[in-house]
Wavefront OBJ file of the C-alpha trace (Angstrom):
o trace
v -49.020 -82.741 83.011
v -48.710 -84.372 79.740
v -45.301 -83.533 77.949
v -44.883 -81.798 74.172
v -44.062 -84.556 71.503
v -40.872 -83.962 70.544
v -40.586 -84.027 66.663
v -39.176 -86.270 64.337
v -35.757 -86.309 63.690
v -33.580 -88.512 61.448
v -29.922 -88.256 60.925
v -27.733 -89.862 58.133
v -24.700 -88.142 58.144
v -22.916 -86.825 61.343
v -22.852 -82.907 61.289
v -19.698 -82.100 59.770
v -20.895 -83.672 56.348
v -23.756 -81.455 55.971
v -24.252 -79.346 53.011
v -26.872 -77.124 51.620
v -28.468 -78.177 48.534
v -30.100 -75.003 46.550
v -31.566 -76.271 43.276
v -32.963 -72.642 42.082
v -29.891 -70.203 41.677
v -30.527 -67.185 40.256
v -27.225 -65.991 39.027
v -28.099 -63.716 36.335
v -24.396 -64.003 35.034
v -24.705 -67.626 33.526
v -27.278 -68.358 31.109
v -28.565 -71.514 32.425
v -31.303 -72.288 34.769
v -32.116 -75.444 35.602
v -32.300 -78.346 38.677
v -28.716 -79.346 37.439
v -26.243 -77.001 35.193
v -22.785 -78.385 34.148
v -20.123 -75.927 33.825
v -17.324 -78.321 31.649
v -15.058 -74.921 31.953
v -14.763 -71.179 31.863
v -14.039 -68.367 29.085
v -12.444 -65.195 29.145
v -15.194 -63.585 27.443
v -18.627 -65.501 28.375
v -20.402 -62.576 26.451
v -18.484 -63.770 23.035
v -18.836 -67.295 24.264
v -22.713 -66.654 24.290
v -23.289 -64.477 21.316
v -21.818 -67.428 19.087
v -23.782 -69.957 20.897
v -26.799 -68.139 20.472
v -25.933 -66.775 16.559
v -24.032 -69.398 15.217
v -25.136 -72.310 16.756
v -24.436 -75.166 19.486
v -21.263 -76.647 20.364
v -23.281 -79.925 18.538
v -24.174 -77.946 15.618
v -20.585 -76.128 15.058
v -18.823 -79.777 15.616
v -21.070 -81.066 12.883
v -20.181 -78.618 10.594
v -16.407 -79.514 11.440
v -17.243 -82.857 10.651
v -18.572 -82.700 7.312
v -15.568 -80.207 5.913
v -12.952 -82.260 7.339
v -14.635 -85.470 5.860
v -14.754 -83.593 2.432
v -10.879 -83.071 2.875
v -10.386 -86.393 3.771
v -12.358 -87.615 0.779
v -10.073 -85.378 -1.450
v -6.903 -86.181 0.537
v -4.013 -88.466 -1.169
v -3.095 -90.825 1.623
v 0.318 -92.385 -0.020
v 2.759 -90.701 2.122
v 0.714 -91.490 5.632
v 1.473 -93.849 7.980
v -0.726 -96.651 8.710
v -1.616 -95.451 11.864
v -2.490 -92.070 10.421
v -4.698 -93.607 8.323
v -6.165 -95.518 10.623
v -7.047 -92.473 12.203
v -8.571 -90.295 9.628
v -10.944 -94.138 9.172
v -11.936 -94.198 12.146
v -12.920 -90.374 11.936
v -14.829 -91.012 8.765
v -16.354 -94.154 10.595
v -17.703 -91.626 13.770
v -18.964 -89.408 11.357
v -21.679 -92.098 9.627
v -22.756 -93.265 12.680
v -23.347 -90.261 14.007
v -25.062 -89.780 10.650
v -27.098 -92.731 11.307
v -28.505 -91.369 14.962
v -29.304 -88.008 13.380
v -31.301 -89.619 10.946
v -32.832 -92.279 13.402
v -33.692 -89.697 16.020
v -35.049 -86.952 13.585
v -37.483 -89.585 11.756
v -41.120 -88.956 12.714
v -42.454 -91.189 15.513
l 1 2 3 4 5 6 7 8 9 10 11 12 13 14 15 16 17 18 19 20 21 22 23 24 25 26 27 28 29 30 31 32 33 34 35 36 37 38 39 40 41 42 43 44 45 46 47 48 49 50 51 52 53 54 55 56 57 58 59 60 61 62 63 64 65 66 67 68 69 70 71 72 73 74 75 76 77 78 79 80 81 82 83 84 85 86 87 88 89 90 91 92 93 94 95 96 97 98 99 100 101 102 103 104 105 106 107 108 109 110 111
């Protein structure tokens, strides 16, 4: 009597390194969904955290707006009684914020 085939197995890892990968969570408590979510850290009020996100705008958009007030301080600012290395600083700041300029602008052009 001819015997089953056996199927085919492969192994990698030995057991004890074996770990369940589930791509599709559906945890209605985080307001992502995707193959890969990054959490970079948590709130005490995710609700807030959300309704800002959502109303006021991303953490991109709200850093931009940082960006351009502090750069119209800095543009108003009397540097005399700052340290070199302070005003190195706020230069290098002002030097982020046109090149980030510069990919908005590149990246927002029509193709």
């Amino acid at each position: 009597m001819p015997s089953e085939p056996q199927p085919f197995s492969f192994q990698l890892a030995p057991d004890q390194l074996w770990q369940a990968i589930n791509p599709w969570t559906w945890n209605l408590d985080q307001p992502t969904f995707g193959l890969i979510n990054v959490t970079l850290g948590e709130t005490r009020h995710p609700e807030v955290e959300r309704a800002v996100l959502s109303e006021v705008g991303s953490y991109g958009r709200q850093l931009g707006r940082i960006g351009d007030a502090l750069e119209v301080l800095i543009d108003h600012f009397d540097e005399t009684g700052l340290t070199r290395k302070e005003r190195d600083a706020l230069a290098i700041l002002k030097g982020d914020l046109a090149e980030i300029r510069k990919v908005k602008a590149r990246e927002m052009m029509p193709g």
